[in-house]
C-alpha positions in Angstrom: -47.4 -45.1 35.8 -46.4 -44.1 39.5 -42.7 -43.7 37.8 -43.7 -41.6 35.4 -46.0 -39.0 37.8 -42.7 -38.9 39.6 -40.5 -37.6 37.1 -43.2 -35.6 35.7 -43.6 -34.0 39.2 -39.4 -33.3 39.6 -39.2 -32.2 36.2 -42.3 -29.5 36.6 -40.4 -28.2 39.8 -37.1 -27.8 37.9 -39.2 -26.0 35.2 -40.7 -24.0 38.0 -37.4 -22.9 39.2 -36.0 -22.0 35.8 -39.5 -19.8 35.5 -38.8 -18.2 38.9 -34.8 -17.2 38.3 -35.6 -16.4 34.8 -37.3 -12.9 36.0 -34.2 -12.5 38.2 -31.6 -13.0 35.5 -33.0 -10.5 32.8 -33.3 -8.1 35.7 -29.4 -8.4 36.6 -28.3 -8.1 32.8 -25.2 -6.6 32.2 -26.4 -3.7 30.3 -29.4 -2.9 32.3 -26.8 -2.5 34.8 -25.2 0.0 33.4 -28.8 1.7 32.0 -29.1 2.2 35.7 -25.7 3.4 36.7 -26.2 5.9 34.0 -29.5 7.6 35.2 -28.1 7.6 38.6 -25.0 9.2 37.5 -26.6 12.5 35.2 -28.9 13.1 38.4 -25.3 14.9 40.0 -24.6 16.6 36.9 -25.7 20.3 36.5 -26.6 19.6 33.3 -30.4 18.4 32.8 -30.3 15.3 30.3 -33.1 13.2 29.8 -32.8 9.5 32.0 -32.7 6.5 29.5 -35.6 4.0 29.4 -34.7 1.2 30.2 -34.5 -1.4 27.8 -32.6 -2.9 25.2 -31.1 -0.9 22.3 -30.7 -1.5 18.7 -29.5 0.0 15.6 -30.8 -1.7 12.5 -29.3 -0.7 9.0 -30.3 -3.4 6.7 -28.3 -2.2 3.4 -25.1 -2.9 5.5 -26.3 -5.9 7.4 -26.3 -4.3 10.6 -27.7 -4.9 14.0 -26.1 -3.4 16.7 -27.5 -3.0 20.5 -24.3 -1.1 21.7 -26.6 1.8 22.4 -27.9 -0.5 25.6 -24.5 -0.1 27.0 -22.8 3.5 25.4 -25.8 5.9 26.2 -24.0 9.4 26.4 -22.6 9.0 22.8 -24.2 12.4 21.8 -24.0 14.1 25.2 -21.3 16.6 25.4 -21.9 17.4 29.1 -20.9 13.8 29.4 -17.1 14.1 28.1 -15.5 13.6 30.7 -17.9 10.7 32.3 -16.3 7.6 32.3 -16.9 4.6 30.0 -19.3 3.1 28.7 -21.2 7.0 29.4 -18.4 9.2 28.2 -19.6 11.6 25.3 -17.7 9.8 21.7 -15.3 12.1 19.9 -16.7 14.3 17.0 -18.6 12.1 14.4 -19.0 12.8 10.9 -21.7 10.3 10.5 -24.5 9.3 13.0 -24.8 5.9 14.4 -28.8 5.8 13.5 -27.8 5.5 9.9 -24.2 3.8 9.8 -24.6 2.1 13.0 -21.4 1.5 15.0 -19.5 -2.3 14.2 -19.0 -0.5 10.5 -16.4 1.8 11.9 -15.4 0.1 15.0 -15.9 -3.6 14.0 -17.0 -5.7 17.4 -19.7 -8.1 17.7 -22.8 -6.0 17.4 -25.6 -8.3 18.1 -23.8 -9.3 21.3 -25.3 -8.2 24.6 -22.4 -8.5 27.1 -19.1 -6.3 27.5 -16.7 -9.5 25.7 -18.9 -10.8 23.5 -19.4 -7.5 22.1 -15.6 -6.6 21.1 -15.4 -10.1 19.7 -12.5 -11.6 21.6 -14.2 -14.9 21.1 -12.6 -17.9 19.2 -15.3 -18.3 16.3 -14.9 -14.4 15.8 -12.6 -12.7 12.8 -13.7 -8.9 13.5 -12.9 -7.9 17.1 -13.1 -4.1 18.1 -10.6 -2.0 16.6 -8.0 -0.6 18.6 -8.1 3.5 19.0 -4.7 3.9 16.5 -6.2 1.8 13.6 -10.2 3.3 13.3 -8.9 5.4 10.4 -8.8 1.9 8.6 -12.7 2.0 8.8 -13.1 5.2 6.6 -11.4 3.4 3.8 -14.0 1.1 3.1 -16.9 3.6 2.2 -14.0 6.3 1.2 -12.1 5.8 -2.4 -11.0 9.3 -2.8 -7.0 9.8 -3.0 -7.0 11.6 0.4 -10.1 11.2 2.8 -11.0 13.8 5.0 -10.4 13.5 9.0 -8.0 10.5 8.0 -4.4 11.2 8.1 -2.9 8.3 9.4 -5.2 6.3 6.4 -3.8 9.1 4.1 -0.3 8.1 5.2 -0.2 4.6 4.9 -2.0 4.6 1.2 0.9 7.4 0.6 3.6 5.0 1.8 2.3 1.8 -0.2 2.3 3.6 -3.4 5.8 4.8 -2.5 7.6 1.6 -1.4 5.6 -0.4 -4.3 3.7 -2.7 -2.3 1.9 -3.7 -5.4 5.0 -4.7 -6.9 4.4 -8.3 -5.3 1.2 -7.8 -4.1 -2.4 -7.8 -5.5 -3.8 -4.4 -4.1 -7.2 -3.5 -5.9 -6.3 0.7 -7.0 -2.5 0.9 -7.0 -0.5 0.2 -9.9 2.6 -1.0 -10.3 5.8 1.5 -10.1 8.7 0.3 -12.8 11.4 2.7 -11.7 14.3 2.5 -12.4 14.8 0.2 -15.4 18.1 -2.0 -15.0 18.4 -1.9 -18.8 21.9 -0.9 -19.3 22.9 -0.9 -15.8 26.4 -3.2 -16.8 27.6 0.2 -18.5 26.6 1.9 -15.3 27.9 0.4 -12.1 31.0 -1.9 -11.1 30.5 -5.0 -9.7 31.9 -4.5 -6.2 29.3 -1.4 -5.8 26.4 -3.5 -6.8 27.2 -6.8 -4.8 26.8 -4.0 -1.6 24.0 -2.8 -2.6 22.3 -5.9 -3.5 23.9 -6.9 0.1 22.5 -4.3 2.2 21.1 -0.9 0.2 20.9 1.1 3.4 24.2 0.3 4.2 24.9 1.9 0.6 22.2 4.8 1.0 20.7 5.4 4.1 17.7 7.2 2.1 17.3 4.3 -0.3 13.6 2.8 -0.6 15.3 -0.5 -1.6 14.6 -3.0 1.0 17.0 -5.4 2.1 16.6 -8.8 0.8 19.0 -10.9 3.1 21.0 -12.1 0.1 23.9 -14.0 1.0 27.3 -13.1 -0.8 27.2 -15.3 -3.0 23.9 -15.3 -4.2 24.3 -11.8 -4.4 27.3 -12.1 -6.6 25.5 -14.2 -9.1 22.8 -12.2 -9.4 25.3 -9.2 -10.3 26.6 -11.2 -12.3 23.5 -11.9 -14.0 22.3 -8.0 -14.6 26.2 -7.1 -15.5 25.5 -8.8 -18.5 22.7 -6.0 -19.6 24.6 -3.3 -21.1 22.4 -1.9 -23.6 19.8 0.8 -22.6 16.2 1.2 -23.8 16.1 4.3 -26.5 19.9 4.2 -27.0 22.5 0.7 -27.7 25.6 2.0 -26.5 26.8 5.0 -24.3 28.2 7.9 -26.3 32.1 8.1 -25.6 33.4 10.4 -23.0 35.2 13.6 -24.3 38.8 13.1 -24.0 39.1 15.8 -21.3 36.7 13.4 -19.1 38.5 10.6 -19.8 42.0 11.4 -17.7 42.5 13.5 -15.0 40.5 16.3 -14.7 41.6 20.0 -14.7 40.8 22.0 -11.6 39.5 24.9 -14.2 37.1 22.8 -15.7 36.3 21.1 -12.3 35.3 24.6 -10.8 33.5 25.6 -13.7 30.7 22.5 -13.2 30.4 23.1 -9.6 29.5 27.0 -10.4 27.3 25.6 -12.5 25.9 22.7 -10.2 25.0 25.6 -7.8 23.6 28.4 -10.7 21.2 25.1 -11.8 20.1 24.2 -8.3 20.8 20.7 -8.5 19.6 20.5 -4.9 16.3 21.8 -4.8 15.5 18.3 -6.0 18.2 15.9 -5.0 20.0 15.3 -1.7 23.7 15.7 -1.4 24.9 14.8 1.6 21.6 15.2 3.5 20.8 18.8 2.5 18.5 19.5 0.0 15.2 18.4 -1.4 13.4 15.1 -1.4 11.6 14.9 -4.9 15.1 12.9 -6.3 17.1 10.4 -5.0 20.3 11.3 -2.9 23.4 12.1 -5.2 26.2 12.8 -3.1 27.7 9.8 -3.7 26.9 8.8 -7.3 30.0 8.9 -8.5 31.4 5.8 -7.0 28.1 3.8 -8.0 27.7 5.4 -11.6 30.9 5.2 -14.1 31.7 8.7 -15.4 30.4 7.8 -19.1 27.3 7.4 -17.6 27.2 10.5 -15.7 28.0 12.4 -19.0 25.2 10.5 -21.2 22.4 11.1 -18.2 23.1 14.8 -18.1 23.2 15.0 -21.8 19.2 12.9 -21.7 18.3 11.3 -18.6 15.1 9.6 -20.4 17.4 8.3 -22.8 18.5 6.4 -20.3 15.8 6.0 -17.9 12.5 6.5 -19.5 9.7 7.8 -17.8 11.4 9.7 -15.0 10.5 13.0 -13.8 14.2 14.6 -14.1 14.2 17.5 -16.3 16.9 18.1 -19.1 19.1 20.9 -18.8 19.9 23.3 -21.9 23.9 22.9 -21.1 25.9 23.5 -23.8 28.5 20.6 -24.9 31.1 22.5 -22.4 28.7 23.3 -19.8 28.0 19.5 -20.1 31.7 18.7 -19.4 32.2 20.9 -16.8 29.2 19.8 -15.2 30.2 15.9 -15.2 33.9 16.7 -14.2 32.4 17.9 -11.0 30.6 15.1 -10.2 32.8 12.8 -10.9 35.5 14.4 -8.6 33.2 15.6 -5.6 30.3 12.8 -5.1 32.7 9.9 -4.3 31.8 7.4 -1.2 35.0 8.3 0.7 34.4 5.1 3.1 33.3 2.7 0.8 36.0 -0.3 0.6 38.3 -0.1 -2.5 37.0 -1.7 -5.4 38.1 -5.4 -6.2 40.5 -6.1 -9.3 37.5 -7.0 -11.9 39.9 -8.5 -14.1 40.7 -11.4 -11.5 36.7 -12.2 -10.9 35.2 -15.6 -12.8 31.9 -15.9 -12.9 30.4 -18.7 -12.5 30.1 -20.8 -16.0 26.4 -21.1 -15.2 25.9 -17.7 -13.5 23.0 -16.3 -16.0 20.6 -19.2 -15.3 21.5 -18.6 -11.8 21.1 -14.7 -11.1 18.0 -15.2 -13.7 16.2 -18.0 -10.8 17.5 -15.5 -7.9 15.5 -12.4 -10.1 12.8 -14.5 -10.7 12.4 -16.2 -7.1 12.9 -12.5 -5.3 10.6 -11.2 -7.8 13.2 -8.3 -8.6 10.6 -7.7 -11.8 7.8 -6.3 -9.5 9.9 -3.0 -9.3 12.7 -2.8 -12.0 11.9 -3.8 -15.4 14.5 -5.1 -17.5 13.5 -5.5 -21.2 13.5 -9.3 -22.2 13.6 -11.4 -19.1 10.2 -12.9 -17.9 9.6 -11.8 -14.1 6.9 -13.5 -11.3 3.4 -12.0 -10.9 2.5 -10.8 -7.2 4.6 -13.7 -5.7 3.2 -12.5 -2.4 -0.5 -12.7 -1.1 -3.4 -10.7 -2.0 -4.3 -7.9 -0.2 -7.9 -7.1 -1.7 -9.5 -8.5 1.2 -7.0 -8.0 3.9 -9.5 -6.4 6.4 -12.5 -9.5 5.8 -9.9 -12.6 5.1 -10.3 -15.4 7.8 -8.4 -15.6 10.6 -7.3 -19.1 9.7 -5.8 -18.1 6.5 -3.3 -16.0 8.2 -0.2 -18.1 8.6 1.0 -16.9 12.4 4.1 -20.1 11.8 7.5 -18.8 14.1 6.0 -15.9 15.6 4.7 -16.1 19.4 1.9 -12.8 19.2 -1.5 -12.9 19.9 -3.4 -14.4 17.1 -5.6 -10.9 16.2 -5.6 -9.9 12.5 -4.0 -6.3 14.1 -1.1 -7.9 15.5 -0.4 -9.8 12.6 -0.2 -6.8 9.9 1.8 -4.6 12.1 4.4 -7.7 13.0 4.3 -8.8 9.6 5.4 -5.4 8.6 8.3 -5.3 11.2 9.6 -8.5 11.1 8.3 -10.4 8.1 10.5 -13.2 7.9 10.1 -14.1 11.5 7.1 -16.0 10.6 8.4 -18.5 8.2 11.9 -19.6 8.3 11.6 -19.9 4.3 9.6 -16.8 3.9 11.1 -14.1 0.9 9.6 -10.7 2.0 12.4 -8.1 2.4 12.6 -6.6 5.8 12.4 -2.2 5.5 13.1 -0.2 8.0 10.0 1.6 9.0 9.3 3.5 11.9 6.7 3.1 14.3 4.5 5.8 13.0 5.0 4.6 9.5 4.2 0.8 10.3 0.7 2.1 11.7 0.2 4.3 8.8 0.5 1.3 6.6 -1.2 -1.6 8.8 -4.4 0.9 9.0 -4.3 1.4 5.3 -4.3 -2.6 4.5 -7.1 -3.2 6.4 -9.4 -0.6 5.1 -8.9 -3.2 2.2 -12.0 -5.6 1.4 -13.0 -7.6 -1.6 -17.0 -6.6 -1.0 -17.8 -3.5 -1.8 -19.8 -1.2 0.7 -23.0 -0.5 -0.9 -23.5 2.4 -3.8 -25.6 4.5 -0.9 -22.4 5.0 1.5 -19.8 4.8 -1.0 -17.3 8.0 -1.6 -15.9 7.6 -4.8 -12.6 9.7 -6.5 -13.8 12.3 -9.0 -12.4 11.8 -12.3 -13.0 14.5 -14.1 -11.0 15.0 -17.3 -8.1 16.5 -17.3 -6.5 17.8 -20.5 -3.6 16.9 -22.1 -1.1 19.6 -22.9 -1.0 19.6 -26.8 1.5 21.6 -29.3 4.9 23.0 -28.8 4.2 24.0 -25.4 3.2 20.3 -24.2 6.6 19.4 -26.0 8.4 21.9 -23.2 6.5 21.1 -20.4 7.5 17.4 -21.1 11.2 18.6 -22.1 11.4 20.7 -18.5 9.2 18.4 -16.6 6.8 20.9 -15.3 4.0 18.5 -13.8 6.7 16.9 -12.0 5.9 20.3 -9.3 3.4 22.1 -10.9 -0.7 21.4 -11.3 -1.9 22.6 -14.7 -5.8 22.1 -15.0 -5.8 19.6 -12.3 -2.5 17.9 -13.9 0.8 17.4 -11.9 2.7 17.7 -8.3 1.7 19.9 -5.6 5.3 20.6 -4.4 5.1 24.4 -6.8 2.3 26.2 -7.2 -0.6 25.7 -9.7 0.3 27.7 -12.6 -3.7 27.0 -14.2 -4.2 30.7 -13.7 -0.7 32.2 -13.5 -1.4 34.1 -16.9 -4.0 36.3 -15.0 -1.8 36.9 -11.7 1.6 37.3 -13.1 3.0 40.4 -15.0 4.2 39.2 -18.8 7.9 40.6 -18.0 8.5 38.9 -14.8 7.9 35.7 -16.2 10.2 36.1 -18.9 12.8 37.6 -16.6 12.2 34.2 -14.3 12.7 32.0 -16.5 16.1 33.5 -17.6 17.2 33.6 -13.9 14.8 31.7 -11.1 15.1 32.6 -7.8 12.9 32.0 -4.6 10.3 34.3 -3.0 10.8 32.3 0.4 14.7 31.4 1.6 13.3 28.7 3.8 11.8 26.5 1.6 13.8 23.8 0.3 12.3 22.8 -3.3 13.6 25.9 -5.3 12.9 26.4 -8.9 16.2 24.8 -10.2 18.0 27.0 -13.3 17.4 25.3 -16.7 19.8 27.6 -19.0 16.4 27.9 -20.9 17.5 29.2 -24.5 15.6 32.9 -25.3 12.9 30.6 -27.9 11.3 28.5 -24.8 11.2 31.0 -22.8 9.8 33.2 -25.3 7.2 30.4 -26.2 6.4 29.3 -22.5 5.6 33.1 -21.1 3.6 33.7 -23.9 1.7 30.9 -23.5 1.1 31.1 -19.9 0.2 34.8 -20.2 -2.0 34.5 -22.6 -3.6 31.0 -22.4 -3.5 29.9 -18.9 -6.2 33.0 -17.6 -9.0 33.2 -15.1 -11.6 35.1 -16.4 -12.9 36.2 -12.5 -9.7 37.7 -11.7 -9.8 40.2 -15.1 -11.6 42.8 -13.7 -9.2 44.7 -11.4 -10.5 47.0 -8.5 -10.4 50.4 -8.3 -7.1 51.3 -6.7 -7.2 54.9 -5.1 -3.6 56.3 -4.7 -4.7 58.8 -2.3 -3.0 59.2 0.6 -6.0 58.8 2.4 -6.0 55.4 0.9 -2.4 54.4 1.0 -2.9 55.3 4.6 -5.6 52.8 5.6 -3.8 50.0 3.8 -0.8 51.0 6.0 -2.7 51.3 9.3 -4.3 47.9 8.3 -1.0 45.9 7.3 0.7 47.1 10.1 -1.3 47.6 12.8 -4.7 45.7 12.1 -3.8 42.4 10.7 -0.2 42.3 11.7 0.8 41.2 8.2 4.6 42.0 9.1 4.7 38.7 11.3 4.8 36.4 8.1 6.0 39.1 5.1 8.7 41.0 4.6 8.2 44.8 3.1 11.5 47.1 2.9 13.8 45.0 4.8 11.5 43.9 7.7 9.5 41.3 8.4 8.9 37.5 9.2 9.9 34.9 6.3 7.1 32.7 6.4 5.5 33.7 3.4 7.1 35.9 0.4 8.4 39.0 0.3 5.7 42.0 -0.7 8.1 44.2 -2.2 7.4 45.6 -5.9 4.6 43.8 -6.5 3.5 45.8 -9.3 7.1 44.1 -11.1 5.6 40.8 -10.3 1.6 40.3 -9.8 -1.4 41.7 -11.0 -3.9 43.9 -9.1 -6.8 42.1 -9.2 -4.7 39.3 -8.2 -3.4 40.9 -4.8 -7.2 41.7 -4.2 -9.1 38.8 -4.7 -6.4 36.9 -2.7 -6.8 39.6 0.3 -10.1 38.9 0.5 -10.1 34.9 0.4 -6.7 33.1 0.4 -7.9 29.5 0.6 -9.6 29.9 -3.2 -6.9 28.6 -4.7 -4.9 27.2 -2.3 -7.1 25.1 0.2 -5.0 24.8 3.3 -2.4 27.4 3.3 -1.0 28.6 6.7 -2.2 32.4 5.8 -5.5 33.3 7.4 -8.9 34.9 6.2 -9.2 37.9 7.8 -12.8 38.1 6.0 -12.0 41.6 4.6 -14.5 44.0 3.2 -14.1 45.5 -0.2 -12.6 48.5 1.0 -10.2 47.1 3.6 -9.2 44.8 0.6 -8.7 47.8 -1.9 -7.3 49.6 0.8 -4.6 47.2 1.5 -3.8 46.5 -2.5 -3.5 49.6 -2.8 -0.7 50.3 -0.4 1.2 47.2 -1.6 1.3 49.0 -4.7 2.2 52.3 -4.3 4.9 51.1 -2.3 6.7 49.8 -5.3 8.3 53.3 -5.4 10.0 53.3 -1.9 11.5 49.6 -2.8 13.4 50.5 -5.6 
């Protein structure tokens, strides 16, 4: 019994002395530290804010499983005297939700519950969701945010742009992106030689430097089998064989007939859409050597109907007549030649290898070639690579780190994994692609926005899918014919590269729009994309101005103000164009004038009044985002100013 009233005696002194530092130890915690740093700090600012209690913080938002006490530590978050204080004080950047409701780990991830600076960002080895570096936060909006482009997130905006583009989904599970089969290699042995494709399939950028191909590491012979392999598809989808080439195409060609296309190239604008030699626009691949990848029968038959041979694509198809046509494809064929490509092989003296379609089929199969081109009859893998779905939640020991020496942090692993994917695995079959810096963010912020759990219904942002209509009748038939929606937006339908011609019947005069479509030409010399010529015969254009001038109206731009050609009037639109507003700086009027927007000359040729005046008064109605600025015009500035755009129609002419 004496033994056991000693250690009952030492272990009621330890006990005692745990009791006594205890006090001391919550008094010295890290954050009440900093409680106290903080009200000793705002005392020297002129600025009166209220002292913090102290005490520990905590945000509790139970529908997102949230507790966070990082409000113990950050205590100026909503202080904009406190800007420039330094951390964990400093004011945060604008918010466009408030921590009381969202809480903070949602958007910045960290270890909420935590009570210490490196517990709290999660640098800890039983912890998958440290804090978010400043460059990737925009992966955060994703989660809540399933609209197309997300507000105050352009770097998240970019990367979902650049997955779509490069067909990430093409291998990958990614839950909202579909897959992109362009182009088909149906047909492509009656297209290309063999010695341009075993380059290609060697290095595309060393073939096209604007390619979106990536580069597969294929050995030469592998990728020699595998031409091999689609050589042997000659037949296209909507058509067996290629049409022959007309005899004048078939030997040299006359210089006559050769200058003929390339006035003819340049009347149809060829490079508002495609690249030739670096200049021109980016909508269509680059062109300027096409000739020594695409045989000149082929040149002839995709002029004549590109979806013929490539359904599905955007290109439009030209009214050329059968010499236009000829004329057209002689040019080609004699100017867009690869002058440094290495002369082609003698195709005669290759021999396949006896077994070289079981082969190049296992090479397309085991690169998964199917994930971007189909090719009609031949059974392709299914997302050979990962899933993504859950990118931003999978575990951290599900991520295979294997060759490369990085820290093990899920946001070194996407961005390395990006840049050098096959330095991980020594057998690993991702093709490397040549993105920038920027670009690799872009994309690594976008993936892990990605997660298979769903935020719940309350703080979700979903897309709005409102119907749009489908353009019916003989005037669907020439929008499909021209490829309209390729730039255009009818009723919510189509590109954004042109503008939206939903309401074009109510701003543009019947005539001009005839007179257009004979002969485009551009408002604005220093855009690119131009409206390319498409030797329209007289009955579409007839049958697509009438249509747009009587169908596609806006019944709130009818009613046209009452334009005064007073001189009083004229005057004041003058004074204000001029002198008021400065308008000069982005418009030219009689010679003069910046070129940022179009010219205002004749506008009573081209728009319609009530046009000119509701867009005076607000520019952004229509066209959310333009450079041009709302001046916030009354009704009589706005009259005032139509009215002197109009009258000037007669010193123009």
């Amino acid at each position: 019994m004496r033994d056991l009233s000693k250690y009952f005696g030492i272990v009621s002194v330890i006990f005692l002395i745990v009791m006594a530092i205890s006090p001391f130890k919550e008094y010295y915690r890290q954050w009440r530290q900093y409680q106290r740093e903080y009200n000793k700090h705002i005392e020297d600012l002129p600025q009166r804010i209220s002292p913090v209690e102290e005490g520990l913080k905590q945000i509790w938002v139970p529908e997102l499983d949230v507790i966070d006490h990082c409000t113990s530590c950050h205590l100026g978050l909503n202080e904009p005297a406190l800007a420039d204080a330094p951390q964990p004080f400093t004011a945060h950047p604008p918010m466009y939700h408030q921590p009381e409701r969202f809480g903070c780990t949602p958007c910045h991830q960290g270890q909420g519950v935590a009570t210490n600076v490196e517990d709290s960002f999660g640098f800890t080895g039983d912890w998958d969701e440290p804090v978010l570096s400043a460059p990737l936060i925009e992966s955060s909006c994703g989660t809540c945010h399933g609209e197309e482009r997300v507000r105050h997130a352009p770097v998240l905006n970019k990367g979902k742009e650049l997955i779509e583009k490069y067909n990430c989904a093409g291998c990958h599970e990614i839950k909202g992106v579909e897959k992109e089969f362009t182009p088909r290699l149906d047909g492509v042995g009656s297209k290309v030689s063999r010695d341009w494709l075993v380059r290609w399939l060697e290095n595309p950028r060393g073939v096209s430097a604007t390619t979106r191909m990536p580069n597969f590491h294929l050995s030469n012979r592998d990728a020699g089998l595998l031409a091999d392999f689609l050589l042997s598809f000659t037949e296209f989808p909507t058509r067996e064989k290629l049409e022959p080439l007309p005899g004048v195409l078939q030997d040299e060609i006359p210089d006559s007939l050769y200058e003929r296309g390339e006035t003819l190239f340049r009347q149809a604008r060829c490079i508002s859409c495609h690249l030739v030699q670096g200049k021109g626009g980016s909508v269509a691949p680059e062109i300027g050597t096409v000739a020594s990848k695409a045989s000149r029968q082929w040149i002839y038959n995709f002029l004549q109907e590109p979806r013929s041979l490539q359904p599905g694509i955007p290109m439009s198809r030209y009214a050329f007549s059968s010499g236009e046509l000829q004329a057209v494809t002689a040019y080609i064929a004699t100017e867009f030649i690869d002058w440094d490509a290495p002369e082609e092989a003698d195709t005669v003296a290759h021999s396949p290898d006896p077994n070289f379609y079981e082969k190049g089929l296992k090479l397309f199969q085991e690169y998964n070639c199917g994930g971007c081109h189909a090719l009609a009859g031949v059974t392709t893998g299914e997302e050979l690579g990962p899933s993504l779905v859950n990118l931003r939640k999978k575990p951290m020991y599900q991520l295979e780190f294997g060759l490369k020496d990085i820290p093990h942090t899920r946001e070194r692993y996407v961005i390395e994994k990006i840049k050098d994917p096959r330095g991980f695995l020594s057998n690993a079959l991702m093709p490397s692609y040549q993105f920038s810096d920027q670009q690799r963010l872009a994309i690594a912020t976008a993936l892990l926005s990605f997660q298979q759990q769903p935020t719940p219904a309350p703080y979700r942002v979903e897309q709005a899918n409102t119907p749009k209509p489908v353009l019916a009748g003989e005037f669907g038939q020439l929008v499909e014919k021209y490829q309209c929606l390729t730039c255009h937006q009818i009723n919510g339908r189509g590109g954004e590269i042109a503008p939206d011609l939903s309401r074009s019947g109510s701003q543009l005069n019947h005539e001009w729009i005839k007179e257009y479509f004979r002969l485009p030409y551009t408002l604005r010399p220093i855009l690119t994309e131009r409206m390319p010529n498409f030797f329209m015969p007289e009955k579409d254009i007839e049958l697509l101005s009438q249509y747009i001038s009587l169908v596609l109206r806006d019944d709130s731009l009818e009613t046209e103000p009452r334009l005064q050609s007073t001189a009083a009037d004229v005057e004041l639109g003058r004074k204000l164009y001029f002198n008021n507003y400065g308008c000069q700086a982005c418009h030219q009027l009689g010679g003069k004038g910046g070129y940022v927007g179009p010219p205002l000359d004749n506008l009573d040729q081209r728009l319609q009044p009530g046009w000119v005046y509701q867009r005076l008064k607000n520019p952004h109605r229509y066209q959310p985002g333009i450079l041009e600025p709302t001046f916030n015009l009354t009704d009589e500035e706005a009259r005032a100013l139509t009215t002197f755009l109009f009258a000037e129609r007669g010193n123009q002419r």
